[in-house]
C-alpha positions in Angstrom: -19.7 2.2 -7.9 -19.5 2.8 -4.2 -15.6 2.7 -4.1 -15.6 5.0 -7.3 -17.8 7.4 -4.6 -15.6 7.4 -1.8 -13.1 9.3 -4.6 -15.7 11.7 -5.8 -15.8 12.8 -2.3 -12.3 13.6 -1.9 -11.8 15.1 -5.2 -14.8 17.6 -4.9 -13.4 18.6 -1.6 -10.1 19.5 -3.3 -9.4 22.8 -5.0 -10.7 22.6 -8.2 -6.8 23.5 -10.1 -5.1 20.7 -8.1 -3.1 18.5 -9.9 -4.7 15.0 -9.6 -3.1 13.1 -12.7 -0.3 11.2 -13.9 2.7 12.1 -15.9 1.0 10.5 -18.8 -2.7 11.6 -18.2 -2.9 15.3 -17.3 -6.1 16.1 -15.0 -7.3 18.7 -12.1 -9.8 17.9 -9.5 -12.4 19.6 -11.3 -11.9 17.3 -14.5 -13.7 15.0 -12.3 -16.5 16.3 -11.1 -19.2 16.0 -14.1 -18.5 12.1 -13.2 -18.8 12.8 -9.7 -22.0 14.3 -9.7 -23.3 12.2 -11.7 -22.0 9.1 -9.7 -23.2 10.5 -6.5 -26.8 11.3 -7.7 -26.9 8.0 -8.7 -29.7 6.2 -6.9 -29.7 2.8 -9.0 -27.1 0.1 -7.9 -28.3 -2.0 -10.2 -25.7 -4.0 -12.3 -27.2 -2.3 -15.3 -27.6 1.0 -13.8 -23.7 0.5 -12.7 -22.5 -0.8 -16.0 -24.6 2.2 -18.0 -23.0 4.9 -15.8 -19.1 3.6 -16.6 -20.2 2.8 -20.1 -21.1 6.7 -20.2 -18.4 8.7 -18.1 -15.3 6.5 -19.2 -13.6 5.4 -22.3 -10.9 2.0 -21.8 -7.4 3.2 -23.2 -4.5 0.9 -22.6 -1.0 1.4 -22.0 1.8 -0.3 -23.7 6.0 0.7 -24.5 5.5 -0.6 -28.0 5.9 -4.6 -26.9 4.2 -7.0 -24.6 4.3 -5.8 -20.7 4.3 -8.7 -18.1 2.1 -7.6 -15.3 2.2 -8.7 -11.3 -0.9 -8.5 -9.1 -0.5 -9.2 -5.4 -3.0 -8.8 -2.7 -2.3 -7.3 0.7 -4.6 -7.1 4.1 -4.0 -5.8 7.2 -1.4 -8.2 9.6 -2.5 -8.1 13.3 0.3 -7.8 15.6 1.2 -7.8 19.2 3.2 -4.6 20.8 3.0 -2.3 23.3 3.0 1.4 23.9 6.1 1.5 26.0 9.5 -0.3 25.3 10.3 -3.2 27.0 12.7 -6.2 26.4 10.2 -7.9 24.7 8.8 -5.1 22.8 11.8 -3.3 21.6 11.3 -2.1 17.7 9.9 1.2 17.0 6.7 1.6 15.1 7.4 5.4 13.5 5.3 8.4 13.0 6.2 10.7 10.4 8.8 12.5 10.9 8.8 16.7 12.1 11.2 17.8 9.8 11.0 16.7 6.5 13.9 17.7 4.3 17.0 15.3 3.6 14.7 12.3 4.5 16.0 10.5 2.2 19.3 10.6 4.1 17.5 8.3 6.8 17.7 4.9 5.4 16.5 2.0 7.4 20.0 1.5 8.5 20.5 5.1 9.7 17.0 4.7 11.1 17.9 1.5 13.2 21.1 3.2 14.4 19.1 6.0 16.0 19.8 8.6 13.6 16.0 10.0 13.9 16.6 10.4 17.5 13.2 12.4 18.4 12.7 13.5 15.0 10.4 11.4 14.6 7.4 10.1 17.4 7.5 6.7 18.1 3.6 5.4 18.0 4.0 2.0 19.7 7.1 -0.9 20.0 6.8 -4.2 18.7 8.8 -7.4 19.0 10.5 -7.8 15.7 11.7 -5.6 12.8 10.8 -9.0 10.3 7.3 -7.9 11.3 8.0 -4.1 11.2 8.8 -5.0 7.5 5.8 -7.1 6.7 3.9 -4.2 7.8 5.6 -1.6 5.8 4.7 -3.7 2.8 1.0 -3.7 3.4 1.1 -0.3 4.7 -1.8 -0.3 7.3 -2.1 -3.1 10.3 -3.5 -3.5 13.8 -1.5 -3.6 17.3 -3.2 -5.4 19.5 -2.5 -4.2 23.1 -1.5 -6.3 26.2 -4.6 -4.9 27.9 -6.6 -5.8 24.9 -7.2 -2.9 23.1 -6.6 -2.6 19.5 -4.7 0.2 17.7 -4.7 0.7 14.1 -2.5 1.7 11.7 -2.4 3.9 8.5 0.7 4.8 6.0 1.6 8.3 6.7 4.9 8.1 4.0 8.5 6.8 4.0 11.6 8.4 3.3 11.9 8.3 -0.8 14.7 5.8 -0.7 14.4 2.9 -3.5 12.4 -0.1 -2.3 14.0 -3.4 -2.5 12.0 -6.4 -1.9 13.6 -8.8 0.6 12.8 -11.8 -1.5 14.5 -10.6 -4.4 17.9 -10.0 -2.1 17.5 -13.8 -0.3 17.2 -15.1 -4.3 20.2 -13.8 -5.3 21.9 -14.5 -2.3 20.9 -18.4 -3.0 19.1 -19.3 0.5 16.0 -18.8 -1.5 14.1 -19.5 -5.1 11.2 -18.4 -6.3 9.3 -20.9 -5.5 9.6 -20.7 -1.8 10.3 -17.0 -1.1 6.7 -16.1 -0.2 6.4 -14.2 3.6 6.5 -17.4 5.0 9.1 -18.4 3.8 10.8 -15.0 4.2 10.0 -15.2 7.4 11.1 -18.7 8.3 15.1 -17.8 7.1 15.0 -14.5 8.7 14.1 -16.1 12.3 16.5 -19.0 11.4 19.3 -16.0 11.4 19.1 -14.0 13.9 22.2 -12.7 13.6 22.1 -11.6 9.8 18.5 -10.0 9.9 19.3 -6.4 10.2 22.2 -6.7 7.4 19.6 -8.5 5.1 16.8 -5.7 6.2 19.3 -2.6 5.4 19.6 -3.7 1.8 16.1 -2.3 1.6 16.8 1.6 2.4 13.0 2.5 1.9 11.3 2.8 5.2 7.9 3.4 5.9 5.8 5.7 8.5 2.8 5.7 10.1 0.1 7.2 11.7 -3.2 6.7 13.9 -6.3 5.9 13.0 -9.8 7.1 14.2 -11.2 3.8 13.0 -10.9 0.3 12.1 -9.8 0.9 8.0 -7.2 0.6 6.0 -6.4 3.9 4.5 -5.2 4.7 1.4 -3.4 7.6 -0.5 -6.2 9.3 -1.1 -6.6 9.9 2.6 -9.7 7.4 2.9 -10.4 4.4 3.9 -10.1 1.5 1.2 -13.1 -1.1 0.1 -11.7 -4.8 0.6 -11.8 -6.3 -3.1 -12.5 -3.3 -4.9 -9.2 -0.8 -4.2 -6.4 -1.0 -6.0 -2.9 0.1 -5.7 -1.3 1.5 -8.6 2.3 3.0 -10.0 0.6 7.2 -9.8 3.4 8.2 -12.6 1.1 6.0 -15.1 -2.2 5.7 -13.3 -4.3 8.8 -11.5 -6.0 7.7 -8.4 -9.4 7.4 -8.7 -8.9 6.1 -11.8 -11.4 2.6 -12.9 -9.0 -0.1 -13.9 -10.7 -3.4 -15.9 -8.5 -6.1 -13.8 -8.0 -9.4 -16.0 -6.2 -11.8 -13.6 -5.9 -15.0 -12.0 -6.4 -16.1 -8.3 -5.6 -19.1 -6.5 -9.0 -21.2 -5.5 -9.2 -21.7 -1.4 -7.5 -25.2 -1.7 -4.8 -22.9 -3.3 -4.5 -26.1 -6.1 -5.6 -23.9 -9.6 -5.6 -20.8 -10.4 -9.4 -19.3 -11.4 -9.9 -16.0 -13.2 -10.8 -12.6 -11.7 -12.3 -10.2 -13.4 -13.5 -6.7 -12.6 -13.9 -3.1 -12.2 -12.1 -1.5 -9.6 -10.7 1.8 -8.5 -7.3 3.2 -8.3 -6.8 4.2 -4.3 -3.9 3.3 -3.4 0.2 3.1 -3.9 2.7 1.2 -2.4 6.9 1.5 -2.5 6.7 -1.8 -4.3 4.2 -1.0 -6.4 6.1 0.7 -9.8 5.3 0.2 -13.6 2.4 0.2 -15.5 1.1 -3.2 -15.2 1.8 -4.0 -11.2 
């Protein structure tokens, strides 16, 4: 109920007419309010009171391409990393703000971009030590630099440059270095560092690149220009799903000894997207 909220209040500080569907459910900011109101006048927390409110304001569909649909959920947090504001030879890979100019930005692939084709198109937030982590936290889309003088500076998603996303893991697969049972980040990671001399041809094959920007305060932000509730958010494929949107989530976690897997079930609210996130059931 609380993360449902935090949407209310951006959509009923949005002009009413805005476009705030998906190509397969049609809805303006104002479509939302009557469940907004309602939510936010809502003194009750209660499971009940909670459960009667959804039960009221929203009907379950389900989407399906006339056959079965194999879904993929993932979690993602925010990584920590160590960089600095200035570029030095430790700290020498660009952490990037959005760029000024925004047409043909789909011209700057990650290649381009590590060849200095932005030049100062772009401004350059803070430098880290390694483009394998620059990657790791285009993925997650929101991390914290921690600062040689302690400080910490945090990290939002600001966009990327519309080129095709194409998960490292997939590419060391094919390639044969990899399977999929050990191409998880550590093990990404691990082969990347092994190779130091291969990492930015294996990097290029993804072209997406991501930008970022400042934050104010210690959150995760998501597309809806707020900051995200740990367990409850959800990132979503926006061509099937509106943000804001509640999603019933009927999956499987690992337990902490990461032995079995133990079912998770539960209501939770469309925030948030991500370059890797496409379909309807990822």
């Amino acid at each position: 109920l609380r993360t449902f909220q935090a949407s209310c209040r951006v959509f009923l500080k949005q002009n009413p007419e805005k476009p705030v569907g998906s190509q397969y459910v049609e809805l303006t900011a104002k479509d939302w309010y009557p469940a907004c109101h309602a939510a936010l006048l809502l003194n009750d927390e209660s499971l009940q009171a909670t459960k009667a409110f959804f039960q009221r304001w929203f009907v379950p569909v389900e989407f399906f391409d006339h056959q079965s649909v194999p879904g993929l959920f993932t979690g993602y947090y925010m990584p920590r990393i160590k960089g600095n504001l200035t570029k030095t030879k430790r700290y020498s890979t660009p952490i990037y703000g959005f760029p000024h100019q925004t047409r043909h930005l789909s011209y700057y692939t990650r290649e381009k971009i590590d060849n200095g084709s932005l030049g100062n198109k772009a401004p350059i937030i803070a430098w880290i030590n390694s483009p394998i982590e620059r990657l790791f936290l285009e993925i997650e889309g929101s991390g914290v630099i921690q600062l040689p003088n302690g400080e910490s500076l945090y990290l939002g998603y600001a966009g990327e440059n519309g080129a095709r996303y194409t998960s490292i893991g997939h590419v060391l697969i094919k390639k044969g270095v990899l399977t999929k049972d050990n191409a998880s980040k550590q093990g990404i990671k691990r082969y990347l560092e092994s190779q130091p001399k291969n990492v930015n041809s294996i990097l290029h094959e993804n072209k997406s690149f991501v930008f970022f920007q400042k934050l104010k305060q210690p959150m995760a932000l998501g597309a809806q220009g707020m900051g995200l509730t740990p367990g409850y958010s959800l990132a979503v494929d926006k061509q099937w799903i509106p943000l804001g949107a509640p999603l019933w989530l009927a999956t499987t976690v690992p337990d902490k000894q990461r032995v079995n897997n133990k079912p998770f079930q539960r209501l939770m609210i469309a925030q948030d997207t991500g370059g890797a996130i496409t379909g309807l059931m990822r």
